[in-house]
N, C-alpha and C positions, 0 to 999 in steps of 0.2 A: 775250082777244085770241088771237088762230090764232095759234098758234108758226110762224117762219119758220126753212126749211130750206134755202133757195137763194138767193144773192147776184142772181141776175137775177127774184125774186119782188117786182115794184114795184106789188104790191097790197097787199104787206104793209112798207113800206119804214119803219115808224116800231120794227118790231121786227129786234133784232141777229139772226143765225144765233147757234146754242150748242149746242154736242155732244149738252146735256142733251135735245132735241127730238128726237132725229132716232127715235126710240123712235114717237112721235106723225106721226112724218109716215111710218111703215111701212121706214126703215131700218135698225131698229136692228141688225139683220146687222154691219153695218161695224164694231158695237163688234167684236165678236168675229173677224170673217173676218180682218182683216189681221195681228192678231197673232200669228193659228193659222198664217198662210203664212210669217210669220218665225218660228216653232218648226217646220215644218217644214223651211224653208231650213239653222235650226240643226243639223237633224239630218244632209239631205241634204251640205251643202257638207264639214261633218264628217268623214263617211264617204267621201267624195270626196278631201279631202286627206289621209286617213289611208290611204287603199288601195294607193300605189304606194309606202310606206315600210316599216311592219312587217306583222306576223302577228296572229293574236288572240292566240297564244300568248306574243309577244314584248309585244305591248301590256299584259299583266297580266305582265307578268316580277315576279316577287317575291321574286329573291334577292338582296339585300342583297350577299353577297360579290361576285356578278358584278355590279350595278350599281357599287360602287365598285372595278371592275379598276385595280390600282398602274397596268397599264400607261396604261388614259387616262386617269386622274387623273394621273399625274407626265407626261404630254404636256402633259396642260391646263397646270400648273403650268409647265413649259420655256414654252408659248409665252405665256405673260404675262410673265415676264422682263422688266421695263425695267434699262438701262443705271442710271438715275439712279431712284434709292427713295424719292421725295418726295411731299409732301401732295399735289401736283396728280396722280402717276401713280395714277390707275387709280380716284379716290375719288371723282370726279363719278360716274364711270358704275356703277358699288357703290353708291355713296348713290339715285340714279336707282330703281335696279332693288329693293334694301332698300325704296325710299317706294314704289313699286308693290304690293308686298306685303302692307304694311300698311294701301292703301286697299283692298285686299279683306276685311278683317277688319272695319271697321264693315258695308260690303255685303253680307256673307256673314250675318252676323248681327241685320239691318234685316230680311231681307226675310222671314224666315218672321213676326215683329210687324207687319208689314205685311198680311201673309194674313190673321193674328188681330185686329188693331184695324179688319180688314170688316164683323167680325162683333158684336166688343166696343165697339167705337166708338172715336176716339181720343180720347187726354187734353184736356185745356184747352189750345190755345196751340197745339199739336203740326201740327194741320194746317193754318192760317196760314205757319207758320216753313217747311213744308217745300214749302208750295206757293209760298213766295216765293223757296229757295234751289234750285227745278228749275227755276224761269222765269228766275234769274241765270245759273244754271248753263247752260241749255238756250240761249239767246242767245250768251255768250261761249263753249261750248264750240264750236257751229255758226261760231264766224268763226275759234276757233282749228283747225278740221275743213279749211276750206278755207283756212287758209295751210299747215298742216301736207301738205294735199295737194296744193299748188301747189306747195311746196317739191319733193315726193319725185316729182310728173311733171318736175320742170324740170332738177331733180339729176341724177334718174337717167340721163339722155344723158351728161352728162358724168362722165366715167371721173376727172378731178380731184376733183370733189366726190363720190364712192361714199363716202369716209371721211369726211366729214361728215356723209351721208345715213344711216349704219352707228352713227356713234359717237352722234351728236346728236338728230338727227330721228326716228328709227327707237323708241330706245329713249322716247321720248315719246311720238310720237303711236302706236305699238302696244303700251307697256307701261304707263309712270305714266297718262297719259291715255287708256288705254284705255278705263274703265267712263264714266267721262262721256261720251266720245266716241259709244260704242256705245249708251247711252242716248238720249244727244239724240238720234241716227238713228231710234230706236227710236220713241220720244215724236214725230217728226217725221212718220213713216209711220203713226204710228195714229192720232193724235190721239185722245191718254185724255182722260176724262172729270175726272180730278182736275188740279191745276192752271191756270196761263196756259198759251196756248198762244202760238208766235210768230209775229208778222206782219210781210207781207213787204209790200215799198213796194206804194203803193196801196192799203192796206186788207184786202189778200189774207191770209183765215186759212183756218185747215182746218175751221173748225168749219161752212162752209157746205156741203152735199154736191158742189155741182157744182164747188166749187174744191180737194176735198179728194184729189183724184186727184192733181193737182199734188205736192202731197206725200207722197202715200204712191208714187208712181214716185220720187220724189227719196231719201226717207227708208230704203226700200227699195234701191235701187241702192246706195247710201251703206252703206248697214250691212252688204252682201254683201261689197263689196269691201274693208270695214277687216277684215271675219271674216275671211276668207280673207286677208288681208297678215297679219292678226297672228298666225294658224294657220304661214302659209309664214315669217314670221317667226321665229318659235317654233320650228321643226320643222326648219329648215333650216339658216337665217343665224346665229342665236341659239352655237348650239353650236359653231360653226366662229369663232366670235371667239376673237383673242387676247389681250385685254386686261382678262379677269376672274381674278379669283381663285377663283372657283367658278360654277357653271353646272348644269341639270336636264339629268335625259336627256329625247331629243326625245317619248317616248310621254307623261311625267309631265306635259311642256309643253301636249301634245294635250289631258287632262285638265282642266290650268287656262285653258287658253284659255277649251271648253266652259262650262266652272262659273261662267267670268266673264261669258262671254253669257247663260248660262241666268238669273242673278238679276236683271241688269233687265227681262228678258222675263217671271218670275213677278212683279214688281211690276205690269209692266202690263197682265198678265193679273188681278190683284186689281184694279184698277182699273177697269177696263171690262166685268168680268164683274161680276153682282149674282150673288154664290155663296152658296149656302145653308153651315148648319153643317156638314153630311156631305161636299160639295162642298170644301167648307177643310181639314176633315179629313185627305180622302183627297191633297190637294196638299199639305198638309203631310207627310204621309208619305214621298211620292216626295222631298220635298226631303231628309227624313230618310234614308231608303235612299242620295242622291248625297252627305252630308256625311260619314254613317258610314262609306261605299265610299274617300271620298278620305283622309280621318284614319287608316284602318286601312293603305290603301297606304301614306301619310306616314309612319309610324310605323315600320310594316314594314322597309320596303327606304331608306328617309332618301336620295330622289331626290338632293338636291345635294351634285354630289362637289367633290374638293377642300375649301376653307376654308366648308363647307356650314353650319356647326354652330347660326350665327344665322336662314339662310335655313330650314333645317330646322325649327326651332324658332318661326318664324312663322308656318310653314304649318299645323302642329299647333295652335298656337293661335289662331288662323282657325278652322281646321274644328272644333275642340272648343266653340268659342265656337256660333256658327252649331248646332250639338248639339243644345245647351242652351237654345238662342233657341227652337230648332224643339221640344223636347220641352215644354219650358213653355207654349207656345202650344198644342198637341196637349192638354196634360192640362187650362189650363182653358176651352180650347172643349170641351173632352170631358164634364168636371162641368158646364159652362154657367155658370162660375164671373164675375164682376162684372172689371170693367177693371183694379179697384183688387189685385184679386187676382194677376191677370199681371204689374203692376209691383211688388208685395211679393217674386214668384220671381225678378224680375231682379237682387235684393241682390246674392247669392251667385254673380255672373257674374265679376267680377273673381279671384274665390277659386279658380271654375274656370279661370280663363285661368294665373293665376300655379302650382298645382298640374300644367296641361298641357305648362308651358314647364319647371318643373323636373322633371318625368317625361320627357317625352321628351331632354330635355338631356344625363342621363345615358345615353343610346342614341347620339345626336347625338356624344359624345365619340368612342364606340367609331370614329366612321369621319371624324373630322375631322381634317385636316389642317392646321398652323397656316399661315398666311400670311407667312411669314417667307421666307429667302434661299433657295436651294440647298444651299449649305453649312452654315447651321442645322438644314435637314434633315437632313442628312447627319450630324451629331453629334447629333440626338436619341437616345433610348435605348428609344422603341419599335419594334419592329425592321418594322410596317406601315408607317412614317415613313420610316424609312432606304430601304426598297424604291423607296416612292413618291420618293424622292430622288435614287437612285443612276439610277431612269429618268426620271426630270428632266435630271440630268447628261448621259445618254445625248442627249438629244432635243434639250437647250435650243443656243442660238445663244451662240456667247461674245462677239461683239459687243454680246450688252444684258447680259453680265454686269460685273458692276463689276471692273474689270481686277486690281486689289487682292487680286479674291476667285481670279483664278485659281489660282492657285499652292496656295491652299488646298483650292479642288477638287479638284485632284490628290491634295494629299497628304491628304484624307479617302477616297476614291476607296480609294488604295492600303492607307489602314488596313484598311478594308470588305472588300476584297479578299482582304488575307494574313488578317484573322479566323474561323479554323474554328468560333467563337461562333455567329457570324454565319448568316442562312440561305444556302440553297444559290444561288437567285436573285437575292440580293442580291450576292455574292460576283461572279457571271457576267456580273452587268450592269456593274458597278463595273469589273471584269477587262475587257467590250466596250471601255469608254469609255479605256481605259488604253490598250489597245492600236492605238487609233485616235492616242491620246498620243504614242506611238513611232513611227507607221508611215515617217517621214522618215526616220527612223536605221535601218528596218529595211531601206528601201528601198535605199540604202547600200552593206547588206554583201554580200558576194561569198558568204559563209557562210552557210545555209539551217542552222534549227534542228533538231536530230532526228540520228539515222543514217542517212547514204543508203545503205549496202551493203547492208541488206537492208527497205529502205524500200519502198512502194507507189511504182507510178509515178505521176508527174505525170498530168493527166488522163484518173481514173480514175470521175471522180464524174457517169455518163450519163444524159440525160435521156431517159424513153421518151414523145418527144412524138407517135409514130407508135400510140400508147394513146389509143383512143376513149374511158375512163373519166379520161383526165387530166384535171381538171379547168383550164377555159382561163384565160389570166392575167388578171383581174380589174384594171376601172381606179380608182383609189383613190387620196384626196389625202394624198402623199408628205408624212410635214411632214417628215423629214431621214432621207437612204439611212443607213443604219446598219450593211450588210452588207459583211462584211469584202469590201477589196476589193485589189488593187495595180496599181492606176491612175495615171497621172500626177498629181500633185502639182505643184497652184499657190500660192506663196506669197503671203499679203500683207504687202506691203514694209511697214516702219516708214517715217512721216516723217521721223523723226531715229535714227542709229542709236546708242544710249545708250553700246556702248564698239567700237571700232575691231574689237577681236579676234572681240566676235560677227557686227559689219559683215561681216567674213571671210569667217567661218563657213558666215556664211547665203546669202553670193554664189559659196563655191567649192560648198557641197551644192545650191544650183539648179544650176549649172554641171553638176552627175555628174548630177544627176535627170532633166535633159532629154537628156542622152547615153547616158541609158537605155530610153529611151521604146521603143525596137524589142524590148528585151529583157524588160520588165514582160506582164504575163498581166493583158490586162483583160477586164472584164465586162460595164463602162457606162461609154460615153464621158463622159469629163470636159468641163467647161467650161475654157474659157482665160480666163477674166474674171477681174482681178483687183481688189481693193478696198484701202483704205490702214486702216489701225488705228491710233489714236495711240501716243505710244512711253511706255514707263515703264520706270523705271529700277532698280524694286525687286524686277520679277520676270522669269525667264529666259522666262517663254511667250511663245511668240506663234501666230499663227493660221494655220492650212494649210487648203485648199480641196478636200476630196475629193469625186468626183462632185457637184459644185456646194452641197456641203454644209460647212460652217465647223467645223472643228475645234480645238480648244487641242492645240499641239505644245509637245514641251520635245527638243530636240537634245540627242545625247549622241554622244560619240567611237567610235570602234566597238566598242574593248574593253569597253566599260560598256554599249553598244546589245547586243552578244551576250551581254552577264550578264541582263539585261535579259529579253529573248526566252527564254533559257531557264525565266526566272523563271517570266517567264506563261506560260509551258507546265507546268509543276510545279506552279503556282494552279492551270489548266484542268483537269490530270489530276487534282489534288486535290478538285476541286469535284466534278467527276466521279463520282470515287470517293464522296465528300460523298452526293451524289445517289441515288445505285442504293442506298446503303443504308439512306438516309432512305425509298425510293421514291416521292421526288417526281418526279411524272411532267413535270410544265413545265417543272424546272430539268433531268431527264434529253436533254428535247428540243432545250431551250433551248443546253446546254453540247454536245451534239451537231452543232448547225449550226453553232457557233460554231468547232469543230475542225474540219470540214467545210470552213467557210470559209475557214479559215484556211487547211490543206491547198491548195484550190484557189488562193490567191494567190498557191502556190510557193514561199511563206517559210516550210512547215513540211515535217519530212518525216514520216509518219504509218507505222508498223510494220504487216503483216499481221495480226496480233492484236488492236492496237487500232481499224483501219479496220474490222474486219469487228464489232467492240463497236458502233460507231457506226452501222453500215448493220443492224444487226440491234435496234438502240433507234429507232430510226427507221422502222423496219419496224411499232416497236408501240405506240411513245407518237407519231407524227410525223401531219401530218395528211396528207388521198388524196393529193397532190400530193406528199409528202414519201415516202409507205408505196410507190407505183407509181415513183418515181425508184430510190430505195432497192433494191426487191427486183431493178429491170432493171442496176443497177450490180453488185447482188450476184450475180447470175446470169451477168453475164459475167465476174467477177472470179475465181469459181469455176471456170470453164472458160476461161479464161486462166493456170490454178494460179495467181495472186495471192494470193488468202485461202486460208486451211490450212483443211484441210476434214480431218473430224474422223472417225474410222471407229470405227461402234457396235458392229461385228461380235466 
C-alpha cells in the first residue's frame, strides 16, 4: 500500500498520515529543518537578550569573592525581612524554586542515554513507558501552557495582580514548569518521530504534511516567546525580588536558562535524526564540553548568594550527575559495547552524586549564609556573617522587623561597633546604622561636635561638575538613601502612647524639629508622608523617616545625645585609624565618606589636618567621581589657606 502523506490525498484514504513516511513521499527534510531553526533561535534570541546586560568578561566572572559582595548579599537578605517568621513566609516560593532544580537533574542526566540508546537500542519496557509519559505529558502540559499564558496576558494590565503574576504565576510557568513547558512546544513544532503526537479537534495531527505547518508556526511562536520570558525572567525580574532567602547572579541565570532549552532540543534531535555511531559520538561530546563548563563555573564561584549552600549543592549535582551519564555513553558507543554494558556503568551514579554533594558542600559553607534573623547574624562568630549582617541592618526596613528585636539591633550594632576585634568595615557599617539611630537627638542640639575655632568651614566639600571626565549620575534602583544627611525628620506616630512622659517627649522634639526646618542643611528633599507603627511597650525605639527611608530611632536628652556624638566620632576616628593600618582600601573609603558626610550635615566640625587626611584618601582609594570632587575641593581649599600645606624646602 502507498504510504499516505497528506490529509487531502482521497486516493489513498484507507491509510492514516505517520511522520514515519514522509522519508517515502521525498520530505524527509522536515525531520531535520525545523529543529535546526529552534537551535538556531536558541542561539540567536540568546545572544539578543544577553547583549544589552553584561560583557563577555562579566559573563565568565569567576571570582567567587566578588560574586558573593557582603554588600548584596546583606541587601538581598534586609529586603526579604518579614515582620512575622512563620512556616507560610517565604517557603512556598523556596520550595517552588528548590523543586525546579531538582527537575533538572533527572533531564540533564536522560538525555545523553537517550543519544546512546539510538544507537544501543533501548531496554525492554523503556520506550513504551516513555512514550506514554511525553503524550500525558505533552497534552496536559499544552492546556496548562495556555492557562499559564492567559493568566500573565490578563494579569499583566492590571498593576493589582503584578504580585500575583511575580510571586505565583511567573515562578511556575518559567521555572518549575519550564522543561515540560518548553518541551511540548518543542515536540509541538517538530513533530518527532518517537512518540503520540497530539490532535487537535477534528482529527487534525502533524503527522500529515499539509497540516504540519499549523503546528510548527504554533509550536514555534510558543517556544520563542516562553525562551525569552524565562531569559527576561531570569535576567531581570528574578534578582530584584524581595522575598528569597537566596538568589543566582543574572549571568549564571543566562546559563541555566540555555542548558534547560538546549536538553530538550538534543532529545529531539536524537529523535528525528537516524545518527550514525561517530555522529553520537561527536554530540555527546559537545554535551560534555556544556556540563564540564557549568560544574566547573558551579564549583568555582557558588553562584547563589545568601542562604545558597542547598541551591549550590544541586546544581553541582545535576551537572556531575549529567558527567557521568554523558562519559558512560561516550565510552560504550566508543568500545561498541552491548546495552547491557551501559546499564552495569550506571550502578555507581548514585555514589557519584552523593560524593559531588559532600565535596562541593564543604566549598558551599565557606560562602553561605544561614537563613536566620538579623540579629543572629549579628551575634554569629564569623566575622563574613557579622558583615553581611551589620549591612543587612544598614538596608533592611524596621517595619518587617519583629519589633522585639529592635532594641537588640541596636545593642549588637553598638557591640560591633566599639569592638577593635572586629574588622574595619564591619565597625563603619554598624557605626552608619547607629548614627542614623541618633540623628533626632542630634538634630536637637545647639552644639555641633568637634572644635569650631579652628575647624574647616561649613561647605567646603565642591563638586567639579563643570569637569567633562565627571562621570554623570547614574539611574539606579535606591533600595534605602543611607547617606548621611540633616534633613527634616518625619516621625511615625504610635497608636497608643505606652507612657505619657515619652507621649511628651516625642510631641515637644517634633515641635523643635519642624522650627528648625529653615536652619537644617539639606541634600534631598524629604517626604512628608507619614505611616503609624504599632506601639510596644518593652522597647524605647521607634521609627523616623529620613529621605523617605524608615529608620529605628532611640531619643536621648541632650546631655547623653552630646556624650553620644562624640562617641561616634572617636569609633570613626578609631576605625579610621583601624583602616590606613590594616590598608584596607574599602573600609579607608568607606569611613572617609562617611566623615565627609557627616562634616557636610553641619553636625561635625572636621579640623584642617583631619579634612585634608580625608580628601587626600579619597583622592586614592575613592572612585572618578569621588578622586575629581576630592582633588577640585582640595585645590581650592589650598588656595583659600584652609588646609596646611606642608613645605619640602
Amino acid at each position: 500500500m502507498r504510504p499516505r502523506c497528506f490529509a487531502a490525498d482521497e486516493a489513498n484514504d484507507t491509510a492514516a498520515c505517520a511522520v514515519h513516511h514522509w522519508d517515502d513521499c521525498g520530505y524527509g527534510w522536515l525531520h531535520l529543518a525545523p529543529i535546526l531553526i529552534c537551535l538556531c533561535l536558541w542561539v540567536l534570541v540568546g545572544v539578543w537578550m544577553l547583549r544589552p546586560h553584561v560583557t563577555l568578561h562579566g559573563l565568565l566572572r569567576s571570582d567567587a569573592a566578588g560574586v558573593h559582595d557582603p554588600i548584596a548579599q546583606g541587601i538581598a537578605i534586609a529586603l526579604s525581612q518579614r515582620k512575622y517568621r512563620s512556616l507560610r513566609q517565604q517557603r512556598v516560593q523556596r520550595a517552588v524554586r528548590l523543586l525546579a532544580m531538582w527537575v533538572e537533574l533527572p533531564e540533564f542526566a536522560l538525555v545523553p542515554l537517550e543519544l546512546a540508546f539510538r544507537i544501543t537500542g533501548q531496554p525492554d519496557g523503556v520506550e513504551a513507558l516513555m512514550a506514554i509519559l511525553e503524550f500525558a505529558s505533552e497534552g496536559s502540559t499544552i492546556v496548562m501552557s495556555l492557562v499559564c499564558g492567559s493568566a500573565m496576558l490578563l494579569f499583566h494590565w492590571s498593576k493589582r495582580c503584578h504580585v500575583f503574576l511575580d510571586r505565583i504565576v511567573h515562578p511556575l510557568a518559567l521555572d518549575l514548569f519550564y522543561i515540560p513547558m518548553i518541551t511540548a512546544f518543542l515536540r509541538l513544532g517538530t513533530c518527532p518521530m518517537s512518540g503520540e503526537h497530539v490532535v487537535l479537534p477534528g482529527g487534525i495531527a502533524c503527522d500529515c504534511v499539509d497540516r504540519f505547518g499549523y503546528f510548527w508556526a504554533l509550536g514555534l511562536i510558543s517556544f520563542v516567546l516562553l525562551y525569552r520570558s524565562a531569559l527576561h525572567h531570569k535576567m531581570n525580574v528574578e534578582p530584584l525580588a524581595t522575598t528569597m532567602d537566596f538568589r543566582f547572579q543574572p549571568s549564571y541565570q543566562f546559563f541555566i536558562v540555555m542548558a534547560r532549552t538546549l536538553s530538550p532540543i538534543m532529545s529531539i534531535v536524537a529523535s528525528n535524526v537516524i545518527a550514525s555511531r561517530n555522529g553520537t559520538i561527536g554530540l555527546l561530546t559537545g554535551l560534555l564540553f556544556v556540563w564540564s563548563f557549568l560544574l566547573e563555573y558551579s564549583y568555582r564561584t557558588q553562584p547563589c548568594i545568601g542562604s545558597g549552600r542547598v541551591p549550590n549543592n544541586i546544581r553541582v549535582l545535576a551537572f556531575s550527575s549529567a558527567i557521568y551519564t554523558t562519559l558512560a555513553s561516550i565510552g560504550v558507543l566508543t568500545t561498541d559495547a552491548s546495552i547491557s554494558t551501559l546499564l552495569w556503568t550506571l550502578v555507581p551514579l548514585p555514589i557519584i552524586g552523593v560524593a559531588a554533594w559532600k565535596i562541593n558542600d564543604r566549598r558551599a559553607r565557606l560562602f553561605h549564609i544561614p537563613n536566620v534573623s538579623i540579629v543572629e547574624l549579628l551575634r554569629d562568630e564569623s566575622p563574613a556573617i557579622q558583615l553581611v549582617g551589620v549591612v543587612a541592618a544598614l538596608y533592611a526596613n524596621p517595619n518587617r522587623v519583629v519589633q522585639t528585636d529592635h532594641e537588640k539591633l541596636l545593642v549588637e550594632l553598638r557591640r560591633l561597633a566599639h569592638g577593635p576585634m572586629h574588622t574595619s568595615l564591619c565597625r563603619l557599617y554598624a557605626l552608619r546604622t547607629l548614627w542614623f539611630s541618633h540623628i533626632e537627638s542630634f538634630a536637637t542640639l545647639s552644639r555641633v561636635t568637634g572644635d569650631a575655632k579652628t575647624a574647616v568651614p561649613p561647605k567646603y566639600w565642591l563638586k567639579d561638575r563643570a569637569n567633562n571626565d565627571r562621570p554623570p549620575r547614574r539611574s539606579y534602583v535606591r533600595h534605602k538613601y543611607v547617606k548621611l544627611t540633616a534633613d527634616n525628620i518625619v516621625l511615625q506616630p504610635r497608636l497608643v502612647a505606652p507612657r505619657s512622659s515619652i507621649s511628651f517627649m516625642l510631641s515637644d522634639m517634633q515641635q523643635r524639629i519642624q522650627s528648625q526646618k529653615k536652619k537644617q542643611i539639606a541634600s534631598v528633599r524629604c517626604s512628608t508622608n507619614t505611616s503609624t507603627t504599632a506601639p510596644n511597650d518593652t522597647t524605647p525605639c521607634y521609627i523616623v523617616v529620613i529621605c523617605d527611608s524608615p529608620w529605628l530611632s532611640l531619643y536621648q536628652p541632650p546631655d547623653d545625645a552630646i556624650a553620644t556624638a562624640n562617641d561616634l566620632f572617636r569609633l570613626a576616628l578609631d576605625i579610621w585609624t583601624q583602616s590606613i593600618a590594616l590598608h584596607d582600601r574599602v573600609a579607608m573609603r568607606e569611613c572617609a565618606l562617611f566623615l565627609l558626610q557627616w562634616y557636610r550635615t553641619g553636625h561635625l566640625y572636621l579640623q584642617p589636618v583631619m579634612y585634608l587626611q580625608i580628601l587626600s584618601a579619597l583622592c586614592m582609594v575613592g572612585t572618578t567621581k569621588h578622586i575629581i570632587d576630592a582633588t577640585h575641593s582640595l585645590y581650592n581649599a589650598t588656595l583659600d589657606k584652609v588646609t596646611p600645606v606642608i613645605d619640602r624646602r
